[in-house]
Backbone and ligand atoms as CSV (ligand in chain L), in Angstrom:
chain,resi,resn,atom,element,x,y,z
A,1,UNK,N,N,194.668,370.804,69.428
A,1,UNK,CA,C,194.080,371.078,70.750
A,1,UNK,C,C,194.987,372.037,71.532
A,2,UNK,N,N,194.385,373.285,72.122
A,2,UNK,CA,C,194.979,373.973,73.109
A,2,UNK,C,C,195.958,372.909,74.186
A,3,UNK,N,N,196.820,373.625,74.469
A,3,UNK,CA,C,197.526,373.428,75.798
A,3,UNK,C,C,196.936,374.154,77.002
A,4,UNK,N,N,196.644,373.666,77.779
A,4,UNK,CA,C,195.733,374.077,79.040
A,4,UNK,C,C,196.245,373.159,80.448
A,5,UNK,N,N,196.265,373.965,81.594
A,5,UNK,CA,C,196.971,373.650,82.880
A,5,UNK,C,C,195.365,373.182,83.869
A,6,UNK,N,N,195.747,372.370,84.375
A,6,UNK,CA,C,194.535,371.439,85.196
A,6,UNK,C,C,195.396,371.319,86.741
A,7,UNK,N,N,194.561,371.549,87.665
A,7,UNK,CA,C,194.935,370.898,88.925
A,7,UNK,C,C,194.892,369.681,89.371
A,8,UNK,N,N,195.318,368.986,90.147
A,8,UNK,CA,C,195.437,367.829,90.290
A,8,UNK,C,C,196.196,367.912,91.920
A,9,UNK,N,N,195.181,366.719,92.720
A,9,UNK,CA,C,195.786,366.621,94.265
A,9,UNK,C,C,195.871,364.712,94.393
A,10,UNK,N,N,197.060,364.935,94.880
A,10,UNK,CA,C,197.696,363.244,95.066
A,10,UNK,C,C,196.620,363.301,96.288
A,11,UNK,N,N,195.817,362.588,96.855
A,11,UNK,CA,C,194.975,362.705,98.167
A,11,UNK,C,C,195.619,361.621,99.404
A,12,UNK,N,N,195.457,361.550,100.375
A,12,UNK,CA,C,196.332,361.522,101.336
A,12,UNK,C,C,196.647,359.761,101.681
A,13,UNK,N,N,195.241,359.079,101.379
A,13,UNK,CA,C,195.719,358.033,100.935
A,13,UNK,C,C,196.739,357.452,100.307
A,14,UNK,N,N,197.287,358.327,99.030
A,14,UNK,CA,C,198.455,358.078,98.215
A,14,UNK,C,C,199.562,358.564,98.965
A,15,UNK,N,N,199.552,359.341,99.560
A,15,UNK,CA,C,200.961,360.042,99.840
A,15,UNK,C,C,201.321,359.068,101.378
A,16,UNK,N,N,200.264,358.949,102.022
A,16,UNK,CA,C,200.530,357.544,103.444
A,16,UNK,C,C,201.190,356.735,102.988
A,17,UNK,N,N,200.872,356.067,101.914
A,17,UNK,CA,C,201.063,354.954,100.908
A,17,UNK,C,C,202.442,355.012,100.122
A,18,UNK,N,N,203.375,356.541,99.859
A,18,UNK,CA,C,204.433,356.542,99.505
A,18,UNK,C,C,204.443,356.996,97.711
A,19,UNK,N,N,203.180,356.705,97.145
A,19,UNK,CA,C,202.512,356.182,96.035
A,19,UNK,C,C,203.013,358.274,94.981
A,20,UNK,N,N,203.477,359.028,95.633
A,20,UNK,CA,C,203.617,359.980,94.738
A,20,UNK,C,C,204.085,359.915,93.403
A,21,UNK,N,N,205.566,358.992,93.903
A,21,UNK,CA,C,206.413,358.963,92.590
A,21,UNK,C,C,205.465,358.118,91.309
A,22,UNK,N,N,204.674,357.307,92.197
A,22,UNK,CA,C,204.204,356.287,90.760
A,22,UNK,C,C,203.116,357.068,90.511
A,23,UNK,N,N,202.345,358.202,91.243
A,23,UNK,CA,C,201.283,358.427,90.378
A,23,UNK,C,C,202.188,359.548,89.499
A,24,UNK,N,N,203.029,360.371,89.682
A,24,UNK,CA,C,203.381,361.185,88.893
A,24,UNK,C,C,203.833,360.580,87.516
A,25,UNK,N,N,204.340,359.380,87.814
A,25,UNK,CA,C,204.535,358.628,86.538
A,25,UNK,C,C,203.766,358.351,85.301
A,26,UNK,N,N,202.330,357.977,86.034
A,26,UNK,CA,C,201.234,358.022,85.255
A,26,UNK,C,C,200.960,359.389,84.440
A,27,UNK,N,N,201.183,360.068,85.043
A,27,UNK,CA,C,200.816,362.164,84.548
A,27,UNK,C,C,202.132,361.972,83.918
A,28,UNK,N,N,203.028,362.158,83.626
A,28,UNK,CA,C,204.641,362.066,82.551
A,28,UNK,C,C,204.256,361.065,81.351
A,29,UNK,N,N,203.978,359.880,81.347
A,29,UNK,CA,C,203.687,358.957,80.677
A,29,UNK,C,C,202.864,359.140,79.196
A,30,UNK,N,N,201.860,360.200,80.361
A,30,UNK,CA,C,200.617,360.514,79.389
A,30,UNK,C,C,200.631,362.307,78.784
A,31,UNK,N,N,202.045,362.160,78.946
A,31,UNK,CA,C,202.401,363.520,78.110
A,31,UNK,C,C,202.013,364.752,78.968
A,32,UNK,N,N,201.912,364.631,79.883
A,32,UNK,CA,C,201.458,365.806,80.872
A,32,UNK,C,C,202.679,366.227,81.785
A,33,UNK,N,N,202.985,367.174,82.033
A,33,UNK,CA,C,204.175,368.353,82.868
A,33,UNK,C,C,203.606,368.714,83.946
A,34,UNK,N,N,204.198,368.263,84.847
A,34,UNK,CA,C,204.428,368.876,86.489
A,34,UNK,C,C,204.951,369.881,85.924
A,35,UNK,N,N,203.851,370.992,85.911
A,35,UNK,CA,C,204.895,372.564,86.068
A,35,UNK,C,C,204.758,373.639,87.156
A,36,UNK,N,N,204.186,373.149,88.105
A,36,UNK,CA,C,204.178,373.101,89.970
A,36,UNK,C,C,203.748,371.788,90.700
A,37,UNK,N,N,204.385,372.036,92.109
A,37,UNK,CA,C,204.110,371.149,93.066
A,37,UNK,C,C,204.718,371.549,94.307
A,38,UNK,N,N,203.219,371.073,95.291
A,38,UNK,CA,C,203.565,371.474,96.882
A,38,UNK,C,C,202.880,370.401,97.616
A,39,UNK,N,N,204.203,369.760,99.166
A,39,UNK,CA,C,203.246,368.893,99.510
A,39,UNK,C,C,202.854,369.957,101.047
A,40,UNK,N,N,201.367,369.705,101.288
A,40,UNK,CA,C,200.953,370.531,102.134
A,40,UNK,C,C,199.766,369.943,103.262
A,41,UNK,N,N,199.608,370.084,104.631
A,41,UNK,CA,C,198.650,369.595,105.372
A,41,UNK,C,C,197.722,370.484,105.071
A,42,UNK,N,N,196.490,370.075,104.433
A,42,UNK,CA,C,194.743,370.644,104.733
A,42,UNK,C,C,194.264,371.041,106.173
A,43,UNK,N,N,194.253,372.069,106.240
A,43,UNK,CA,C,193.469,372.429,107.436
A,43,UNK,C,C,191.640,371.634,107.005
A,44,UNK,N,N,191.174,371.931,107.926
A,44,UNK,CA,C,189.754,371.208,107.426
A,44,UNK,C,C,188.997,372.867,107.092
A,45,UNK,N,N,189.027,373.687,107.732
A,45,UNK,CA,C,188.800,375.170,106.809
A,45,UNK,C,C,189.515,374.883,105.209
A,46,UNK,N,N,190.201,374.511,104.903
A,46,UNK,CA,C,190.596,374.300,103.433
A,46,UNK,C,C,190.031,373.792,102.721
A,47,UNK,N,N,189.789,372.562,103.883
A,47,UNK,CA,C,189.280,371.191,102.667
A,47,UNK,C,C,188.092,371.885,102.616
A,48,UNK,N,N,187.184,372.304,102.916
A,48,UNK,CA,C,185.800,372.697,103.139
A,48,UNK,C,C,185.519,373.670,102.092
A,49,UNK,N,N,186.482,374.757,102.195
A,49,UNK,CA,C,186.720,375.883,101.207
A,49,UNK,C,C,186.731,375.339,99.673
A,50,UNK,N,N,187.578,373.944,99.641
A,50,UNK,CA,C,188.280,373.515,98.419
A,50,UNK,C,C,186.952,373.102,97.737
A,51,UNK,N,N,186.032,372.107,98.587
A,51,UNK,CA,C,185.085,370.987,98.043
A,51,UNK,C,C,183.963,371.749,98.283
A,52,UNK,N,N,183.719,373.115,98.615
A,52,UNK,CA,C,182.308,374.009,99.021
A,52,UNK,C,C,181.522,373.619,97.698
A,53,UNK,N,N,181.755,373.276,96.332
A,53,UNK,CA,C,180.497,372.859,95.766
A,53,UNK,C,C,179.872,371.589,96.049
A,54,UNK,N,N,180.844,371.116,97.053
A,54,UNK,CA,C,180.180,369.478,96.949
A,54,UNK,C,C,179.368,369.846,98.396
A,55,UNK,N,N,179.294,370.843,98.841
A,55,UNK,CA,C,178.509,371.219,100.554
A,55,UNK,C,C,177.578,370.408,100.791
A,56,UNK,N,N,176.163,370.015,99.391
A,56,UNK,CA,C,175.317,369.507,100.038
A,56,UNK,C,C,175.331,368.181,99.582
A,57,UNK,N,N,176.428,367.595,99.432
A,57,UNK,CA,C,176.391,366.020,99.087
A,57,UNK,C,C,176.575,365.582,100.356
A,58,UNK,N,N,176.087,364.137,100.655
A,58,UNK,CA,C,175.671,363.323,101.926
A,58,UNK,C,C,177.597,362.693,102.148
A,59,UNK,N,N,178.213,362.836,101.271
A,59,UNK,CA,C,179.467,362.458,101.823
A,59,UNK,C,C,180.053,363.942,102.167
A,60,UNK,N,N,179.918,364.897,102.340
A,60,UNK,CA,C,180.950,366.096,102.371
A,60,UNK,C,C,181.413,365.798,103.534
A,61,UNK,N,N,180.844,365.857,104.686
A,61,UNK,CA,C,181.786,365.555,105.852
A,61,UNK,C,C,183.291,364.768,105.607
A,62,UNK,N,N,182.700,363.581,105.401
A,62,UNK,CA,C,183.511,362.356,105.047
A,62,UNK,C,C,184.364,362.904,104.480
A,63,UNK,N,N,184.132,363.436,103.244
A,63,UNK,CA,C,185.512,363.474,102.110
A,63,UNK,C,C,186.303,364.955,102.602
A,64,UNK,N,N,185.684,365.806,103.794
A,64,UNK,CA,C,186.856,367.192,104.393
A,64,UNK,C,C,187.914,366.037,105.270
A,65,UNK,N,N,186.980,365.443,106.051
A,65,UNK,CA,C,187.376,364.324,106.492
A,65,UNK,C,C,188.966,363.345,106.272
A,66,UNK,N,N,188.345,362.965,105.176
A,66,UNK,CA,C,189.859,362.118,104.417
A,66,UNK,C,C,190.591,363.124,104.215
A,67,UNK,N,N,189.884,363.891,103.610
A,67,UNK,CA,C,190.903,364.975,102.829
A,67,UNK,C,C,192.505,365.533,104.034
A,68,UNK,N,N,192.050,365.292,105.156
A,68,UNK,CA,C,192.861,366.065,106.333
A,68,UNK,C,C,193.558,364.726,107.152
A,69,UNK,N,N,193.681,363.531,106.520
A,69,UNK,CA,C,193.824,362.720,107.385
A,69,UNK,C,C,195.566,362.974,107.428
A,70,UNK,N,N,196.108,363.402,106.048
A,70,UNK,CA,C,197.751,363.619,105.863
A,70,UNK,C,C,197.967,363.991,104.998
A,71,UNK,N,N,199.056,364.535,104.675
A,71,UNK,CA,C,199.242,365.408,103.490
A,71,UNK,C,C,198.939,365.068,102.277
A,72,UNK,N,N,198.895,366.235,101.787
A,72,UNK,CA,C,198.330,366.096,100.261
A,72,UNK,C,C,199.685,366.507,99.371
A,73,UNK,N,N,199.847,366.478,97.593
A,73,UNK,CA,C,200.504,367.224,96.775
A,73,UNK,C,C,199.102,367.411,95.846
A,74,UNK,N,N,199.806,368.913,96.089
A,74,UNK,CA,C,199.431,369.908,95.341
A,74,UNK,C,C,200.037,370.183,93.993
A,75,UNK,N,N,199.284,370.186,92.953
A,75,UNK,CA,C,200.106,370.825,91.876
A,75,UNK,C,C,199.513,370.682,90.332
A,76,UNK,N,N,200.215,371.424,89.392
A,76,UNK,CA,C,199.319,371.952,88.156
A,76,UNK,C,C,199.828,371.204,87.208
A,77,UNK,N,N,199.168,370.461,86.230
A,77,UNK,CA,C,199.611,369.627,84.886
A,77,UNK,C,C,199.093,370.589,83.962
A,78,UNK,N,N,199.934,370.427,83.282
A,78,UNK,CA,C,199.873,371.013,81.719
A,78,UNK,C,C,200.278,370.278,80.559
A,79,UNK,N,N,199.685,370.178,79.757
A,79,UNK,CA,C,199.307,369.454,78.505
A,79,UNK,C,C,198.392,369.568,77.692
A,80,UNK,N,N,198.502,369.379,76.086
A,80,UNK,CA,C,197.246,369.683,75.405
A,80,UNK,C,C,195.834,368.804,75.775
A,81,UNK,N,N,194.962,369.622,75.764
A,81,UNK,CA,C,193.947,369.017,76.583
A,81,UNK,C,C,194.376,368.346,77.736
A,82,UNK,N,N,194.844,368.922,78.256
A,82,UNK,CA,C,195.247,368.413,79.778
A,82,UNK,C,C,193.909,368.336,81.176
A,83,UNK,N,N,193.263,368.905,80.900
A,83,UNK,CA,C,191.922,368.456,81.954
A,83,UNK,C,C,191.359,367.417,81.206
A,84,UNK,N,N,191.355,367.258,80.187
A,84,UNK,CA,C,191.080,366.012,80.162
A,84,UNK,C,C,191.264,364.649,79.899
A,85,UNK,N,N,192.586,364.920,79.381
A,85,UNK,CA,C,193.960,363.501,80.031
A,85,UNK,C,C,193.958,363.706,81.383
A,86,UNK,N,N,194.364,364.683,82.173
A,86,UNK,CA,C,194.348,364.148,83.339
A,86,UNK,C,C,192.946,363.482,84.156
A,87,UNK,N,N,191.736,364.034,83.473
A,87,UNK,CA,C,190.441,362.976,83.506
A,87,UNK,C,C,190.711,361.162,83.068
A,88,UNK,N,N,191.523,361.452,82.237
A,88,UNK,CA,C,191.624,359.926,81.578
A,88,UNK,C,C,192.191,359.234,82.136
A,89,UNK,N,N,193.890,360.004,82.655
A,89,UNK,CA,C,194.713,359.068,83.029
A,89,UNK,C,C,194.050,358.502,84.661
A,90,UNK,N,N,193.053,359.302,85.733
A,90,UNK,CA,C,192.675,359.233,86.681
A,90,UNK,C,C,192.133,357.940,86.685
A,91,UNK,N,N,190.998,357.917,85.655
A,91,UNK,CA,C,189.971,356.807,86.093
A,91,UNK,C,C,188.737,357.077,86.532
A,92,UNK,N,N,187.298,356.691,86.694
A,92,UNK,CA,C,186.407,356.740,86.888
A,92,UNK,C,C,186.620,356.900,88.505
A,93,UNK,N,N,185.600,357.984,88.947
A,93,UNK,CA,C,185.511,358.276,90.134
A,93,UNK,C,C,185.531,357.007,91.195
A,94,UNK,N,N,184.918,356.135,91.184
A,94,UNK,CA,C,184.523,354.815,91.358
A,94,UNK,C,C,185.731,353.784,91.127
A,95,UNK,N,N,186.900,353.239,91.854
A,95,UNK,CA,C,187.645,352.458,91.171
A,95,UNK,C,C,187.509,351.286,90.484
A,96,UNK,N,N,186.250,350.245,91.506
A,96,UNK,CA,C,185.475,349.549,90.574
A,96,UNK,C,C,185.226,349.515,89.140
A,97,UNK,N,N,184.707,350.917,88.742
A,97,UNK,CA,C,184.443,351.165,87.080
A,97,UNK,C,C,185.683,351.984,86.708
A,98,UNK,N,N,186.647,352.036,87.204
A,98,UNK,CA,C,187.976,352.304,86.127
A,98,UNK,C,C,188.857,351.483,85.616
A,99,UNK,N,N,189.000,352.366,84.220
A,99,UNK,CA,C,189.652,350.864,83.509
A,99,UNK,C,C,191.101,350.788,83.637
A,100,UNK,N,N,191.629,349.719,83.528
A,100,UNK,CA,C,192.573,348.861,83.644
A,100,UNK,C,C,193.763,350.034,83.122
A,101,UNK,N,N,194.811,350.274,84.250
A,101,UNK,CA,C,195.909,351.168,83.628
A,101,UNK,C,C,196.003,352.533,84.583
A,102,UNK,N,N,194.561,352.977,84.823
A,102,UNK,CA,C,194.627,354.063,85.192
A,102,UNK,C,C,194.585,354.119,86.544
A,103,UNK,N,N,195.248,355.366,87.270
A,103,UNK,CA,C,195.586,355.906,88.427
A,103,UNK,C,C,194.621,355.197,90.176
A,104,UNK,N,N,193.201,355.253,89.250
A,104,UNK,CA,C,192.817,355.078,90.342
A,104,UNK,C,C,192.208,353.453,90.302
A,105,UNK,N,N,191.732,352.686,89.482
A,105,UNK,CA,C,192.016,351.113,88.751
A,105,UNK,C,C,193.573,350.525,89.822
A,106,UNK,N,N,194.686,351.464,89.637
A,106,UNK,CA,C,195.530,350.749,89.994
A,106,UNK,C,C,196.248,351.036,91.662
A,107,UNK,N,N,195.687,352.257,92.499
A,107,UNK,CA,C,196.171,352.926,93.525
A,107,UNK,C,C,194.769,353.018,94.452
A,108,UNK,N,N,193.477,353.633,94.247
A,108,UNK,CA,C,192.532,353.759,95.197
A,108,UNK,C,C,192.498,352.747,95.986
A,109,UNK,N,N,191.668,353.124,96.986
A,109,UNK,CA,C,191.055,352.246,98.432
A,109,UNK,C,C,190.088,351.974,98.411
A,110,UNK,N,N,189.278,353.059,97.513
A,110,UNK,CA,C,187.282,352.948,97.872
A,110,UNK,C,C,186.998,354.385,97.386
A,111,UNK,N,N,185.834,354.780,96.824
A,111,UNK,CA,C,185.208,355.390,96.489
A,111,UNK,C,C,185.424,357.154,96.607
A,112,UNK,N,N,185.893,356.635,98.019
A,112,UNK,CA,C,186.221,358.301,98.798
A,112,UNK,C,C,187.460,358.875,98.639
A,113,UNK,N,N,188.276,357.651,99.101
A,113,UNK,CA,C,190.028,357.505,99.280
A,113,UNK,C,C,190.579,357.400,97.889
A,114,UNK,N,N,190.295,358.053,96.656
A,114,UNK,CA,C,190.418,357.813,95.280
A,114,UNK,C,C,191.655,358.237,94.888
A,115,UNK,N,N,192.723,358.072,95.797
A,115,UNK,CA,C,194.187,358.764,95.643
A,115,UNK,C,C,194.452,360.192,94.416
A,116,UNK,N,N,193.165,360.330,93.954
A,116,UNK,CA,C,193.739,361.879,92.754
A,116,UNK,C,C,192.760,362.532,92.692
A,117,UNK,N,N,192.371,363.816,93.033
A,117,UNK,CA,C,191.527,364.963,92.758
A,117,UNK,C,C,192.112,365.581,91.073
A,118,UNK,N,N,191.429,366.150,89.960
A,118,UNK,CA,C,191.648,366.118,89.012
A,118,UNK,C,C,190.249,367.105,88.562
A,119,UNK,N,N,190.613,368.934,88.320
A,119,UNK,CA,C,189.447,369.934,88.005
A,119,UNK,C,C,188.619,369.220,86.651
A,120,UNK,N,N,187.894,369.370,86.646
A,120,UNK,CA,C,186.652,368.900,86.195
A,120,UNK,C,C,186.004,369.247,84.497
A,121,UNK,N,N,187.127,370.623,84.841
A,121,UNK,CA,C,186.465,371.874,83.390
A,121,UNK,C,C,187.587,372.958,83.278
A,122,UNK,N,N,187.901,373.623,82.357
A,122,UNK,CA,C,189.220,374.622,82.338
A,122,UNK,C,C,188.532,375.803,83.055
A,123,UNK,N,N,187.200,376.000,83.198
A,123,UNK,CA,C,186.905,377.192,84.293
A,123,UNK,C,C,186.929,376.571,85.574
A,124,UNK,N,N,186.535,375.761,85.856
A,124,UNK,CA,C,187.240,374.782,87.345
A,124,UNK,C,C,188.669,375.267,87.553
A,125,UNK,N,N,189.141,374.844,86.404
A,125,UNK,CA,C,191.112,374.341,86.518
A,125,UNK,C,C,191.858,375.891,87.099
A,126,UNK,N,N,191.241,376.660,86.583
A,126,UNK,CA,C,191.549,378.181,86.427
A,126,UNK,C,C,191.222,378.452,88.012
A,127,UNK,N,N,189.884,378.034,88.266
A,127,UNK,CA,C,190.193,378.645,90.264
A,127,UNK,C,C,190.649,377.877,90.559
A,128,UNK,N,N,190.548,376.502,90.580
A,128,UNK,CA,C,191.192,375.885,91.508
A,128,UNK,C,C,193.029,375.734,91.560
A,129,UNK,N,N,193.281,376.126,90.667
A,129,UNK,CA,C,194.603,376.504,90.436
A,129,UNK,C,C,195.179,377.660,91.234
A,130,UNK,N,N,194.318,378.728,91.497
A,130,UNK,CA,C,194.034,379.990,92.098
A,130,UNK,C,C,194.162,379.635,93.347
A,131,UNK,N,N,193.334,378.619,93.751
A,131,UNK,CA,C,193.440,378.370,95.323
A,131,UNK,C,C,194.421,377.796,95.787
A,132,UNK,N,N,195.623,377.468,95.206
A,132,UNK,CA,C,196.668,376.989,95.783
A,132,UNK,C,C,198.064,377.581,95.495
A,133,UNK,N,N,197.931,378.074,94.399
A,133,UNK,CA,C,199.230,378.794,93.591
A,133,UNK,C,C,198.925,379.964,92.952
A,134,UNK,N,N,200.167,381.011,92.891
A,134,UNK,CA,C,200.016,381.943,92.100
A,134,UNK,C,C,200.671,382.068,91.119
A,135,UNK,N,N,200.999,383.193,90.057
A,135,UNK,CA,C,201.592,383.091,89.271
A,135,UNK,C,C,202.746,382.380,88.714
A,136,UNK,N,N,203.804,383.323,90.120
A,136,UNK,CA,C,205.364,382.900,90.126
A,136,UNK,C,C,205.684,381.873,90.399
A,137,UNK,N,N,204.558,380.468,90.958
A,137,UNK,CA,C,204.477,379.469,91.647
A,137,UNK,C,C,204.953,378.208,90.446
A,138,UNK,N,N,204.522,378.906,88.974
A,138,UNK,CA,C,204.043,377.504,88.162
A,138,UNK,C,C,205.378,378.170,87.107
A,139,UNK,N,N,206.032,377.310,87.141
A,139,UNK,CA,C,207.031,377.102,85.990
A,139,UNK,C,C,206.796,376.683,84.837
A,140,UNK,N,N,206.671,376.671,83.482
A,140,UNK,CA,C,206.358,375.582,82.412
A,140,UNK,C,C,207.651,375.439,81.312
L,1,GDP,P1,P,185.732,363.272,90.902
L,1,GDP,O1,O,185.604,364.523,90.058
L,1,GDP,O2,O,185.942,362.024,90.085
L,1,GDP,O3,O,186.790,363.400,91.994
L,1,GDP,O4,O,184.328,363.024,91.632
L,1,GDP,P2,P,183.245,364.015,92.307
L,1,GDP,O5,O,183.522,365.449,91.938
L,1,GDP,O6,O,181.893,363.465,92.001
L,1,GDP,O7,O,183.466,363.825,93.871
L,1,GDP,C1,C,184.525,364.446,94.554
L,1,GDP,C2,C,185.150,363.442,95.494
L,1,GDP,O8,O,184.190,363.079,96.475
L,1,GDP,C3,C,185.568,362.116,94.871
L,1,GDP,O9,O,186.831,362.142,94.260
L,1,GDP,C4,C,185.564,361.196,96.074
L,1,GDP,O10,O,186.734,361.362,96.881
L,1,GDP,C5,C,184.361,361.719,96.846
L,1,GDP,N1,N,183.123,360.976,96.506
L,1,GDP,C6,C,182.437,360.993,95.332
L,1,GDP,N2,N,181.352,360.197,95.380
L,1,GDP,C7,C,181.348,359.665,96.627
L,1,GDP,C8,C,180.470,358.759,97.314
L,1,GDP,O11,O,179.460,358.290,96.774
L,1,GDP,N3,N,180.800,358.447,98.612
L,1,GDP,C9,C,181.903,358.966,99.234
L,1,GDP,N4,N,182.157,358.597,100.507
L,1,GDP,N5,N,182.743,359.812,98.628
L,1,GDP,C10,C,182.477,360.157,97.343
């Protein structure tokens, strides 16, 4: 399997919570490299910008919302198949239906407050990587 770089945002729930070091643990564990990281306040122009495909879902407010309540970390995992370990190690969107071990099973609040954003697809990973970092940004 390719080695491929995925974005990933600790969401602000986690970082209130102190919870960085242990989720990064989870991403190391599972063979995945912090090879950037920034912790940064969301303007709500950001969050809006960030989640514009989710525009016409009935939570978008809500989740620019959380998204701005306190800082976020920002930053890029890399690993083979890494979008989708970092899919795995996350957990089902839903913490309810995630299984036992994973990020959001063991850290979320609720549905919204899911302590980890995690790109979706390597053409996802590729802008959304874009939108926060540039080249010189990501070490590996
Ligand atoms: P993800 O890829 O697992 O993060 O899930 P989605 O792309 O479907 O949704 C993006 C984010 O929107 C999720 O991580 C949640 O923070 C939020 N979200 C998703 N579904 C719901 C919902 O039904 N209600 C609310 N309030 N937020 C949701």
């Amino acid at each position: 399997m390719a080695v491929e770089r995925t974005l990933s945002i600790i969401k602000p729930d986690a970082t209130r919570r102190n919870l960085t070091g242990k989720v990064n643990a989870k991403f190391e564990d599972a063979g995945l490299r912090i090879v950037a990281q920034r912790r940064v306040q969301l303007t709500r122009g950001q969050a809006e910008a960030f989640y514009a495909v989710h525009r016409e879902r009935p939570f978008f407010d809500s989740l620019c919302s959380s998204m701005t309540t306190g800082p976020v970390v920002v930053q890029v995992l890399e690993g083979e198949g890494a979008v989708a370990k970092n899919r795995e190690v996350m957990g089902a969107t839903n913490p309810e239906q995630a299984d036992p071990g994973t990020i959001r099973k063991d850290f979320a609040e609720s549905i919204e407050a899911n302590s980890v954003h995690g790109s979706d697809s390597p053409e996802n990973a590729a802008i959304e990587i874009g939108f926060f970092f540039s080249q010189v940004d990501i070490v590996g």
